[in-house]
N, C-alpha and C positions, 0 to 999 in steps of 0.2 A: 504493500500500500504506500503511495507516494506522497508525500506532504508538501506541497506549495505553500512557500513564504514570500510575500511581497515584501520588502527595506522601503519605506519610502518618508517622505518629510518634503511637504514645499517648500519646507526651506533648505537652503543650500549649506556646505559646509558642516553639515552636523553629524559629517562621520556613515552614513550610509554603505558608503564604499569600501569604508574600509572594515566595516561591520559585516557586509556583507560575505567580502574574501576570505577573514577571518573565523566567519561563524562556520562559512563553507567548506575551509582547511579545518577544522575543529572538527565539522564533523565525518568528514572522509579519514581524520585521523583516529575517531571510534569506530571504525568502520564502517559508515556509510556509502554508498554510492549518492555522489555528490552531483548536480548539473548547477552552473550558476547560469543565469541568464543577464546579461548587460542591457536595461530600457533606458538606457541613457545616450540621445545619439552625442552628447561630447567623450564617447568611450571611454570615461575615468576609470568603469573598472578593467575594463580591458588591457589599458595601460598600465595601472596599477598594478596586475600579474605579469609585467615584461612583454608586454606582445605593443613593442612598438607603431606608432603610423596607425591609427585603427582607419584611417581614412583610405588608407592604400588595401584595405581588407577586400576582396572578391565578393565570398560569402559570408552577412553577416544578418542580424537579427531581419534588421529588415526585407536583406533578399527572400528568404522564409514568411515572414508575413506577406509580402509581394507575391509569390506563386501561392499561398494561403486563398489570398484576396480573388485570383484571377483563376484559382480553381483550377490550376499545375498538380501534376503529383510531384509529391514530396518525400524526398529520400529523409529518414529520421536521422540519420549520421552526417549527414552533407551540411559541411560548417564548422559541426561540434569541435573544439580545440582541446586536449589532452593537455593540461598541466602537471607539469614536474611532482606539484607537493598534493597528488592523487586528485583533483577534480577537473571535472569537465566543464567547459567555457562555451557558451555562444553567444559571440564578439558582436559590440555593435560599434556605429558611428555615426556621420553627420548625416548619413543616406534617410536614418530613422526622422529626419526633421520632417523631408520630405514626407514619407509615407503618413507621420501623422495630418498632415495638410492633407493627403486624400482620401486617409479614413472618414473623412466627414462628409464623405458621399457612397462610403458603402454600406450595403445591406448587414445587419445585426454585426456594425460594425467596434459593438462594445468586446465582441466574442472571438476576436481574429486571433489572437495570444492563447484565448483558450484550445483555441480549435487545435492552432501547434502542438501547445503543450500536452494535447491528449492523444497526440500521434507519440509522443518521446518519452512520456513519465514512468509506460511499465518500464524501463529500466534504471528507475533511481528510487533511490528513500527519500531524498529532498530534491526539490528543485527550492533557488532561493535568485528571487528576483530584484536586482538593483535598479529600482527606481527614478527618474529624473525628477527634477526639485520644481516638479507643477504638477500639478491636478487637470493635465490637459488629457486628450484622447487616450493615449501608451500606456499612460496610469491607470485612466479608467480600466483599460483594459487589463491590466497588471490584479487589479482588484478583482476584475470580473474571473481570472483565470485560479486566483487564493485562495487557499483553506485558510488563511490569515493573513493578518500584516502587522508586523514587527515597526516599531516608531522609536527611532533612534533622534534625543532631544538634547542640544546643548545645555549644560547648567546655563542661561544666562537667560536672563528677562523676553527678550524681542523673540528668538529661537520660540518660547516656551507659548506664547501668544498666541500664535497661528497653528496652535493645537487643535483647537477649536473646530474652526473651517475641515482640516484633514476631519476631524474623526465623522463632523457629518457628512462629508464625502464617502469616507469608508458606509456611514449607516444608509446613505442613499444606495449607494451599489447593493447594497446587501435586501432593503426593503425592493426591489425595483429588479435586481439582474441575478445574485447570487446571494440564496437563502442562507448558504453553509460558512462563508464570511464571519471569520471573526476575528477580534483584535490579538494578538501573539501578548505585547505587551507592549510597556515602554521602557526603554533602555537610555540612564541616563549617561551621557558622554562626555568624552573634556572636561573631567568634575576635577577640579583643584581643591585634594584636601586641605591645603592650608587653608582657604577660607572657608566663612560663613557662609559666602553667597549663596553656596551649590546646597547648601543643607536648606537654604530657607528657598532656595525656588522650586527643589522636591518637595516641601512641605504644601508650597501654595500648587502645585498638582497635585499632591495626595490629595488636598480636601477638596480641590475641585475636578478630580475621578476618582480618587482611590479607591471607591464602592465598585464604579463598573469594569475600572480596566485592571490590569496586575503591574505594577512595577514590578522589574527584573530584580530581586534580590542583587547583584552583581552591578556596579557600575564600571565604566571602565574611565582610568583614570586620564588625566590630561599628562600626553608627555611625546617630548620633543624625539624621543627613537618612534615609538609609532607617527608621527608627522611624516618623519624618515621614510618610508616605509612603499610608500606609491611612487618614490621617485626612483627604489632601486628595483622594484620589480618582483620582489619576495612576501610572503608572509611575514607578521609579527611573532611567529612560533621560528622562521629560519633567522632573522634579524636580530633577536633578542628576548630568545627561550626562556631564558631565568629572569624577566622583566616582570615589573606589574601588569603592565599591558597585556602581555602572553597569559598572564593569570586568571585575568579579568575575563580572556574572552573564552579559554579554560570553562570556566566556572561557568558562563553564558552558553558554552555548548550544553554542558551537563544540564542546566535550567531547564534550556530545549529539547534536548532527547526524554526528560522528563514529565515534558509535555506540562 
């Protein structure tokens, strides 16, 4: 049975990315069979596993949604990318801007991402979906394809804000396209234990979800080797295995296989 996780946050910067790769190397490292998918056409995550130039890529998420859309058959392996530290990658890039611009004239076009992913899922325990930082079509679609979505929130005031907007997003897809939709959790990021901040603006989301959604036990902490980390192209487990960071997202797999 295959668990689809959608990463997403309209806002940008709050660690998606690298929550994503990480949760994905965490759990191919318990033994999962991993697939990540990249709906981000600025290819961060792509990049971020070493696979330079996502622009210069042939086959990428988009091409797959493209013969989707136009009703091609579709090879389930045609694309996939094999990473070093056990998971499977399908690469996106700027092509994805396009295709969302014409999703908005095709037929049950909330459902193009599902349709893929139900061609490819029997062979994985996770699929985990890195999201682009809006709430445009790709996401939608991203929602619609979920058994949930994971909400990675900076400690910081503005980040914590446009909470809001997202989770009714998530609750529209769910009353409207996809009953089985639900919230993973939220996972707080870049928390600077030295201060207060990060303790009082988890407070002011516990009290204003704490009842419906689950904070992640585990935060992961703010630090300059995981910053590191998307420009060399590695995991936080090959970078800096005995690190907080590596601990943190440790701990966040275990959460998740936990369920």
């Amino acid at each position: 049975m295959c668990k689809v996780i959608s990463i997403a946050n309209q806002k940008g910067g709050v660690g998606k990315t690298t929550t994503t790769g990480n949760l994905g190397i965490g759990l191919a490292k318990a033994g999962e069979k991993v697939l990540l998918i990249d709906a981000d056409a600025q290819g961060s995550l792509t990049a971020s596993l070493g696979y330079e130039n996502p622009d210069a890529m042939e086959y990428t998420l988009a091409t797959a949604l493209g013969k989707i859309i136009n009703e091609e058959d579709i090879d389930p392996q045609e694309g996939i990318l094999h990473h070093e530290e056990g998971v499977d990658l399908m690469p996106s890039n700027i092509e994805l801007s396009g295709l969302e611009v014409s999703l908005v004239n095709v037929m049950s076009r909330e459902l193009v991402l599902k349709e893929y992913l139900d061609k490819v899922k029997d062979q994985y325990g996770y699929i985990l979906i890195d999201c682009m930082p809006s709430l445009g079509m790709v996401t939608v679609n991203a929602f619609a394809a979920a058994d949930s979505v994971l909400i990675p929130v900076q400690a910081a005031y503005l980040p914590a804000k446009g909470l809001e907007q997202l989770i009714k997003t998530i609750q529209k897809v769910k009353r409207q396209i996809n009953p089985r939709l639900e919230i993973e959790g939220i996972l707080m990021t870049m928390v600077d234990g030295r201060t207060n901040y990060a303790k009082e603006i988890m407070q002011l989301l516990s009290e204003g979800y704490g009842d419906q959604i689950r904070f992640f036990k585990n935060n992961i902490p703010l630090s300059v080797r995981a910053a590191e980390i998307s420009a060399i192209g590695v995991s936080i487990y090959e970078h800096d295995p005995k690190g907080r960071v590596a601990e943190a997202y440790r701990s966040l797999t275990k959460e998740v296989l936990a369920g």
